[in-house]
TIRO-2110 file (N, C-alpha, C; in Angstrom, 1 decimal):
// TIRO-2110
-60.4, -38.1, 36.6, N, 1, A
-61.4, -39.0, 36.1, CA, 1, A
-61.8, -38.6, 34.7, C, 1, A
-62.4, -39.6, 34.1, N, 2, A
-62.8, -39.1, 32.5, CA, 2, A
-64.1, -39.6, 32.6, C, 2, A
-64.7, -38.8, 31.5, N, 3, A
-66.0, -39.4, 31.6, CA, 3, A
-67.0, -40.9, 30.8, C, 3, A
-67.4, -41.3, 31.2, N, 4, A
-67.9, -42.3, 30.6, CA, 4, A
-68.7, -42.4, 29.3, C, 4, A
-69.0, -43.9, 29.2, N, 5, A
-69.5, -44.2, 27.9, CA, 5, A
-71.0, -44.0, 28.2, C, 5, A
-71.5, -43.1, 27.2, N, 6, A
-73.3, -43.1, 27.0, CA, 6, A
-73.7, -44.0, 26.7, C, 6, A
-73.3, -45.2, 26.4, N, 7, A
-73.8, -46.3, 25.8, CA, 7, A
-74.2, -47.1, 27.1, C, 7, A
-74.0, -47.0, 28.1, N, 8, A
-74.1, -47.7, 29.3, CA, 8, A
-75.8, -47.4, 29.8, C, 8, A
-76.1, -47.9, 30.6, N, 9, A
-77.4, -47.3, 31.6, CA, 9, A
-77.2, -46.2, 32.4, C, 9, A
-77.6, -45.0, 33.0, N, 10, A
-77.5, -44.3, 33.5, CA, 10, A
-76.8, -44.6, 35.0, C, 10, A
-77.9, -45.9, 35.6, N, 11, A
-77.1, -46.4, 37.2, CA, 11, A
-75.8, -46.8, 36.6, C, 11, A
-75.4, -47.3, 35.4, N, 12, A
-74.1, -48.2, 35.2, CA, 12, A
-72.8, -47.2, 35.5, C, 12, A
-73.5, -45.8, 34.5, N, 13, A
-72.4, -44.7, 34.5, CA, 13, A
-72.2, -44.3, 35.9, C, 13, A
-73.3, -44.3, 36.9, N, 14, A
-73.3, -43.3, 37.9, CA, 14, A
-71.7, -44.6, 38.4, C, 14, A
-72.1, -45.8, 39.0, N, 15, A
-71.5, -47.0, 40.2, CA, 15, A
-70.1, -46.5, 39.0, C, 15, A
-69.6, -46.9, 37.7, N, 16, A
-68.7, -47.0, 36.7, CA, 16, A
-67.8, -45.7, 37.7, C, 16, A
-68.0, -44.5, 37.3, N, 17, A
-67.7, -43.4, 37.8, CA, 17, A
-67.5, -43.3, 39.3, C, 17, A
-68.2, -43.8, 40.3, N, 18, A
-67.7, -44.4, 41.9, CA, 18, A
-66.9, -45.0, 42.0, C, 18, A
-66.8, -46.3, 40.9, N, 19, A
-65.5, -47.3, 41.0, CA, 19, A
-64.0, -46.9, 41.0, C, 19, A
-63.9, -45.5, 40.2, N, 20, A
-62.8, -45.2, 39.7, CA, 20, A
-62.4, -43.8, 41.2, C, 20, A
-63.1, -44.1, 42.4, N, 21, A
-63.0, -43.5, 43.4, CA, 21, A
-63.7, -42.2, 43.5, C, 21, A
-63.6, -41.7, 45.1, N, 22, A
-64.5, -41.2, 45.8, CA, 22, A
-65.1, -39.6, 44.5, C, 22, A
-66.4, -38.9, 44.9, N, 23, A
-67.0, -38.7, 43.9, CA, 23, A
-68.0, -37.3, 44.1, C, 23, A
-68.6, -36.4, 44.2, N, 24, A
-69.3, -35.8, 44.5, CA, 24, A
-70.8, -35.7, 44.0, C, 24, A
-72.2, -35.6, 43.8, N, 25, A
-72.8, -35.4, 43.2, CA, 25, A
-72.6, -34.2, 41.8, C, 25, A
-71.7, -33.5, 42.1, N, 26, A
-71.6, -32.5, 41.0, CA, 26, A
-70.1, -33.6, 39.8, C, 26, A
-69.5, -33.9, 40.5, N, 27, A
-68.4, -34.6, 39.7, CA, 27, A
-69.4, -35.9, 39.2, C, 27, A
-69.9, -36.1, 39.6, N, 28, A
-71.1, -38.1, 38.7, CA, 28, A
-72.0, -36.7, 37.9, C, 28, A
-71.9, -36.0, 37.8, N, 29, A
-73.3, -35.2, 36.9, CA, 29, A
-72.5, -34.7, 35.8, C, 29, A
-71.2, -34.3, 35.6, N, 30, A
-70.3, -33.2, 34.7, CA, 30, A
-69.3, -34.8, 34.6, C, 30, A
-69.5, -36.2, 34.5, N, 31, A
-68.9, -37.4, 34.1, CA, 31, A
-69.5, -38.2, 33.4, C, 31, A
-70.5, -38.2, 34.0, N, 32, A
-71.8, -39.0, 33.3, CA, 32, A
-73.3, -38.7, 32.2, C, 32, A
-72.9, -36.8, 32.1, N, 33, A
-73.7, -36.7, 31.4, CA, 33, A
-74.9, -36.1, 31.4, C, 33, A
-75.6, -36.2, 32.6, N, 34, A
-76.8, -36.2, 32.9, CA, 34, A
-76.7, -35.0, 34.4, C, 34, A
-77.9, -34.2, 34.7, N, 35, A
-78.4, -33.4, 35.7, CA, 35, A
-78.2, -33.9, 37.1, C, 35, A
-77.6, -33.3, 37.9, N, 36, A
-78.2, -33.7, 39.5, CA, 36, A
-78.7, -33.9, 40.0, C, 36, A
-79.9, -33.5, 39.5, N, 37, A
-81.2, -34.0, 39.9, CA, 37, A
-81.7, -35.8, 39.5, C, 37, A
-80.8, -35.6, 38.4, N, 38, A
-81.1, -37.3, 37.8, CA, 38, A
-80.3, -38.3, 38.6, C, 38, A
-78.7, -37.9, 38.6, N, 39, A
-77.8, -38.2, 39.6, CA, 39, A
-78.3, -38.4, 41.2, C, 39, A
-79.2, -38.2, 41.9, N, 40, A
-79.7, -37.9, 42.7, CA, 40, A
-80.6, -39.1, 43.2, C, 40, A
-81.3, -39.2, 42.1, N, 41, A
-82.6, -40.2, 41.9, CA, 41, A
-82.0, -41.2, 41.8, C, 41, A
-80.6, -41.7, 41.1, N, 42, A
-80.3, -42.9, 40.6, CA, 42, A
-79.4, -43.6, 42.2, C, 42, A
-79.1, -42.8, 42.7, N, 43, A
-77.9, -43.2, 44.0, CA, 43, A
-78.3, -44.0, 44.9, C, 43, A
-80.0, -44.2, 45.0, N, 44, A
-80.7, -44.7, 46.3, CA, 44, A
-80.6, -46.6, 44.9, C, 44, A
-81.1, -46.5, 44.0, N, 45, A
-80.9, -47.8, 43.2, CA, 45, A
-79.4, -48.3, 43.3, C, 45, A
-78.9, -47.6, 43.2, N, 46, A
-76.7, -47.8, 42.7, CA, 46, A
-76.9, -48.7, 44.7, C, 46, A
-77.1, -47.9, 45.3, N, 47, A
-76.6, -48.6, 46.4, CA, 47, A
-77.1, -49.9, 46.9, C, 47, A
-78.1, -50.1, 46.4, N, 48, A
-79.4, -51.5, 46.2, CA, 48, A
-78.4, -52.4, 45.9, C, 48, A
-78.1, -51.9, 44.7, N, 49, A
-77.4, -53.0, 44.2, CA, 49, A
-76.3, -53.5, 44.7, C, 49, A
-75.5, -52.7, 44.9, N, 50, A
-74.2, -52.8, 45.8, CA, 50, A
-74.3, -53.4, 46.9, C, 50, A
-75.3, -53.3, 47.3, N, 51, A
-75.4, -53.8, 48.7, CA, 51, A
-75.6, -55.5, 48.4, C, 51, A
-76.8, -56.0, 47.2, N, 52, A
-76.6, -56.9, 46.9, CA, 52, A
-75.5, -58.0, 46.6, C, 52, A
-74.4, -57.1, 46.0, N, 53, A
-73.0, -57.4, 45.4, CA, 53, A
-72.1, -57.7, 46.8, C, 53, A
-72.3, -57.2, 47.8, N, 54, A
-71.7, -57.4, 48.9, CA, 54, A
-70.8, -56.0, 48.8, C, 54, A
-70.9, -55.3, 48.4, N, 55, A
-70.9, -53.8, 48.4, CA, 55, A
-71.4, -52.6, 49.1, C, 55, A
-70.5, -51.3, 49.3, N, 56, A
-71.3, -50.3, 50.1, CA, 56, A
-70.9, -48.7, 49.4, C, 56, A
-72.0, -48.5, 49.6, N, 57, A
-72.1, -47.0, 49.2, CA, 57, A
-71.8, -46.3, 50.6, C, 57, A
-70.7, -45.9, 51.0, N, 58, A
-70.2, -44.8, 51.6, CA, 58, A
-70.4, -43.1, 51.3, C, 58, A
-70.8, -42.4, 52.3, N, 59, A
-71.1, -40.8, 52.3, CA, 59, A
-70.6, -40.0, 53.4, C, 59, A
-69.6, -39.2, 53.0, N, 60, A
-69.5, -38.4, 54.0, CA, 60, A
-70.2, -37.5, 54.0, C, 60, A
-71.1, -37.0, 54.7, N, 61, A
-72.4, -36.3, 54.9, CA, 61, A
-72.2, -34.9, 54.6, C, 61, A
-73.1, -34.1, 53.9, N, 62, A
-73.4, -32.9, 53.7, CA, 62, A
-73.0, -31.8, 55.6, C, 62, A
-72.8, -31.0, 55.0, N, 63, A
-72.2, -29.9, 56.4, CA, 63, A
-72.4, -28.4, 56.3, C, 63, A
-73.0, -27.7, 56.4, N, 64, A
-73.2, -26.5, 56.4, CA, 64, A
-71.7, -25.4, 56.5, C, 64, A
-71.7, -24.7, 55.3, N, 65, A
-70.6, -23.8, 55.7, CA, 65, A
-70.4, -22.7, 56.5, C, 65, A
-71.5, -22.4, 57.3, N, 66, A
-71.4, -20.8, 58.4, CA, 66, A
-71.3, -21.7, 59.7, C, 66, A
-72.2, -22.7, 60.0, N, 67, A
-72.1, -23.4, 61.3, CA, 67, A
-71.4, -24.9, 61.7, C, 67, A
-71.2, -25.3, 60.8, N, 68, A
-70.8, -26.5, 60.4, CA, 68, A
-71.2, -27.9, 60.9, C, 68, A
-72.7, -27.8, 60.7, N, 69, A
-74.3, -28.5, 61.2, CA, 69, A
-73.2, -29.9, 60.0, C, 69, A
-73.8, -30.6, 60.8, N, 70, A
-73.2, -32.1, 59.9, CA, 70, A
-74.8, -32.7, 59.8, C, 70, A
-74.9, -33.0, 58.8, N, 71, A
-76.3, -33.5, 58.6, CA, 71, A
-76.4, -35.3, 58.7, C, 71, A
-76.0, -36.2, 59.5, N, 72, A
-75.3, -37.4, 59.8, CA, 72, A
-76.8, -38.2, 59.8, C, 72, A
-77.9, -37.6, 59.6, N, 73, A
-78.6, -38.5, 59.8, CA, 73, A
-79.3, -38.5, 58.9, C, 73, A
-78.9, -37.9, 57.6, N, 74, A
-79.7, -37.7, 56.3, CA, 74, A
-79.8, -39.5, 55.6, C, 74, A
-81.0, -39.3, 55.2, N, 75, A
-81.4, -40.7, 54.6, CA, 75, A
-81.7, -40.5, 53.1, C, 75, A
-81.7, -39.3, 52.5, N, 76, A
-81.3, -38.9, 51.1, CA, 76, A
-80.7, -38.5, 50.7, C, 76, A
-80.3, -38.6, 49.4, N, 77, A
-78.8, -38.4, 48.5, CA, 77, A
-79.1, -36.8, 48.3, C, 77, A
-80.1, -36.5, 48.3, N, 78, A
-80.3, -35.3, 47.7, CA, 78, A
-79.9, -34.2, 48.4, C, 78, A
-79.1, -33.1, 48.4, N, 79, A
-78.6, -31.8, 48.8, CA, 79, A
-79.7, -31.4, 50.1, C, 79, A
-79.6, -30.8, 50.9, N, 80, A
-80.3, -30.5, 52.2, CA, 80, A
-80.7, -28.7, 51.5, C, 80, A
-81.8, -28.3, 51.3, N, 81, A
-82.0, -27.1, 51.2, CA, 81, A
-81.6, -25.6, 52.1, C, 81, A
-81.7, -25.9, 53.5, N, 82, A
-81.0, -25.4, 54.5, CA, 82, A
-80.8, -25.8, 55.8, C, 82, A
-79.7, -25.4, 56.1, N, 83, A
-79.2, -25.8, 57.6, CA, 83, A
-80.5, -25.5, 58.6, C, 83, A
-80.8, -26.7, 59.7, N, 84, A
-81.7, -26.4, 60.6, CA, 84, A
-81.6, -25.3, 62.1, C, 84, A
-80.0, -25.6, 61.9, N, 85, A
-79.9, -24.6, 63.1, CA, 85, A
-79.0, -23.4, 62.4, C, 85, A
-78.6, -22.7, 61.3, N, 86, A
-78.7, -21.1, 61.6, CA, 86, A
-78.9, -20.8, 60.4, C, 86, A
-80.1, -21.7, 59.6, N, 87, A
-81.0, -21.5, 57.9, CA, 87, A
-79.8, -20.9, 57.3, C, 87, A
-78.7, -21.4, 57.4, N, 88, A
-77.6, -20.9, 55.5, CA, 88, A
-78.1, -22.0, 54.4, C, 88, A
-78.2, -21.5, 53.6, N, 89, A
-78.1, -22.1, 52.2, CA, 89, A
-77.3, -22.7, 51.8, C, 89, A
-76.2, -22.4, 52.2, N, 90, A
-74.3, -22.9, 51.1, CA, 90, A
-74.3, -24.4, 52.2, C, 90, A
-74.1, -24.9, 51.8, N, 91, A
-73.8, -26.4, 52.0, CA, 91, A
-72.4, -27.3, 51.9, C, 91, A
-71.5, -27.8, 52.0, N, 92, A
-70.4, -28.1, 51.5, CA, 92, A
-70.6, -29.6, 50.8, C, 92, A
-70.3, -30.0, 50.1, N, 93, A
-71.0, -31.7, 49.2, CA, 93, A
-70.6, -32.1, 50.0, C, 93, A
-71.6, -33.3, 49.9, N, 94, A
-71.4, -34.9, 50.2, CA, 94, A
-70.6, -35.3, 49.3, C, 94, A
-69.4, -36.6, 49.6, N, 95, A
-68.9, -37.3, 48.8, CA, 95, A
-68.8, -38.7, 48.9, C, 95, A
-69.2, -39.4, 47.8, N, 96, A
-70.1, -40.4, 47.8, CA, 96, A
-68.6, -41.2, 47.1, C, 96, A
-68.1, -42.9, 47.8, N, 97, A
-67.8, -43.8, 47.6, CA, 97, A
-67.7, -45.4, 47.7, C, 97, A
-67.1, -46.0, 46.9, N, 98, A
-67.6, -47.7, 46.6, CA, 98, A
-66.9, -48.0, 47.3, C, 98, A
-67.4, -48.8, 48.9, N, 99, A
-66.1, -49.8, 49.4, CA, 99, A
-66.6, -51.1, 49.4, C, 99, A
-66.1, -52.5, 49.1, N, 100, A
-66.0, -53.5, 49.3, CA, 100, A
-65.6, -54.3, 48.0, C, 100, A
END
């Protein structure tokens, strides 16, 4: 992937950069320019939209690397700080894509 135009809106780059297939929060952050944390904030809007377009924001869910806890019921984009059942830290991404 290459990275996009700054001239865009920030949601434009985030969906722009999904379009061109599936995506991680760290790969839309080191494409588009901008922090993870920003990336993060903008994904719950990007999918609004999409959804309106007749569009879907697809995730395969965050997973813990020592226990491999699938976090399937997360309703934020944002990174899980630790696994609930054996508190690791290391996380494996979520990867985030456009179907429809």
């Amino acid at each position: 992937m290459k990275p996009v135009a700054k001239s865009r809106t920030p949601r434009r780059r985030v969906e722009e950069i999904l379009l061109n297939g599936p995506a991680t929060i760290r790969d839309i952050s080191q494409l588009a320019g901008m922090s993870e944390k920003d990336v993060s904030s903008h994904l719950p809007h990007v999918d609004k939209s999409l959804a309106a377009r007749g569009q879907k924001l697809t995730i395969s869910p965050y997973s813990c690397v020592s226990c491999g806890f699938v976090f399937e019921s997360k309703k934020r984009f944002k990174k899980p700080g630790r696994c609930p059942k054996c508190k690791c830290e290391r996380m494996e991404e979520a990867v985030f894509q456009i179907e429809g």
